[in-house]
C-alpha positions in Angstrom: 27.5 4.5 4.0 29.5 5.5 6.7 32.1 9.0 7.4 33.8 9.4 10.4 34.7 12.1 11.8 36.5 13.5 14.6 33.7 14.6 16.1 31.8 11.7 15.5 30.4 9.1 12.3 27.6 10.4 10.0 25.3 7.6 8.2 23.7 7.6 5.2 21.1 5.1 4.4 19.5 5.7 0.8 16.5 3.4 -0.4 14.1 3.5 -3.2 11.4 1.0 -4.9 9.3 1.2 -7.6 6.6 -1.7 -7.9 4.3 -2.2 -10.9 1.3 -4.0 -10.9 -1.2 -5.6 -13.5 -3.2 -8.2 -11.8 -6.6 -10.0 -13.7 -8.1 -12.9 -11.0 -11.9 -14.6 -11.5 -11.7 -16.2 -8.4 -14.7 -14.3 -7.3 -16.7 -15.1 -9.9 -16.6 -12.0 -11.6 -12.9 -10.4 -13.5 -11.5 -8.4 -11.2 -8.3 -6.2 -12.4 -5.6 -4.4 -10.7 -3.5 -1.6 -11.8 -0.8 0.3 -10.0 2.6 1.9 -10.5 4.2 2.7 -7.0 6.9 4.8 -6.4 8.3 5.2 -2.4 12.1 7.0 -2.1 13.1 6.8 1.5 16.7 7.9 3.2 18.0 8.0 6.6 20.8 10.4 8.0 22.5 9.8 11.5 25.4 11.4 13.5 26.7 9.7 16.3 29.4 10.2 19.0 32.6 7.9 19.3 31.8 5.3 21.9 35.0 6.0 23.8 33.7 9.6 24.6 32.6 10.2 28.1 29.3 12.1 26.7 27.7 10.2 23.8 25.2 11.3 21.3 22.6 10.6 18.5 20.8 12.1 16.6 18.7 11.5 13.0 16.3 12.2 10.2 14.3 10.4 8.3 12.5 11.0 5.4 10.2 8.6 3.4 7.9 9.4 0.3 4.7 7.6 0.0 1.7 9.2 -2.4 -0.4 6.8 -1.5 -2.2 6.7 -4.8 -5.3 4.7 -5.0 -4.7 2.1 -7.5 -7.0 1.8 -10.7 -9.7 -1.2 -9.7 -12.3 -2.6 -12.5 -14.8 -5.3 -11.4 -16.8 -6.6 -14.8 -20.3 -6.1 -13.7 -21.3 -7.3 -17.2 -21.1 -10.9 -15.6 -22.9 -10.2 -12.7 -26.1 -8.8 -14.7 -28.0 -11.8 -13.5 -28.0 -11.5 -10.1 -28.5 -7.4 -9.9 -31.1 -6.6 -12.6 -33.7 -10.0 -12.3 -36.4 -8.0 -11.3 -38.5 -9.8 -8.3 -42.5 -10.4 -7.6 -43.0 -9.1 -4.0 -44.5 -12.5 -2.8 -48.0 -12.2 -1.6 -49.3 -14.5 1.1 -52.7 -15.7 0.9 -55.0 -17.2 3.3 -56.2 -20.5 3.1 -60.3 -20.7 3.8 -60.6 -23.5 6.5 
């Protein structure tokens, strides 16, 4: 969105998203699962001369909102019992009498 002035044009550019997320996969092997609600608002102002002016100026903000929220993550070890709680002979080597 665009003013202009007679000093010169002001700029508005609003934005917002908001991005939820439930995601299963097994590609792994194992059910992995994903959950995440993401909310970003973001906005830029800007001023700026006329481009007939012999001096000519810009000038800005902007903001941008990010919580950065680590997402919820579950990994079902129940299907993975197998490979971390086998429990394992130390292997002994013996020596063969020649």
């Amino acid at each position: 969105m665009d003013w202009k002035t007679p000093i010169g044009t002001v700029t508005v550019i609003p934005a917002y998203r908001d991005s939820k997320l439930d995601y299963t996969s097994f590609a792994t092997g194992v059910m992995l699962r994903e959950l995440s609600h993401d909310k970003q608002p973001a906005w830029r102002r800007g001023f700026a001369s006329d481009t007939n002016q012999r001096l000519r100026y810009v000038a800005g903000i902007f903001y941008y909102d990010d919580p950065n929220e680590v997402p919820r993550f579950d990994v079902n070890h129940k299907r993975m019992r197998h490979f971390s709680s086998t429990p394992r002979r130390p292997s002994v080597a013996r020596r063969l009498p020649i």
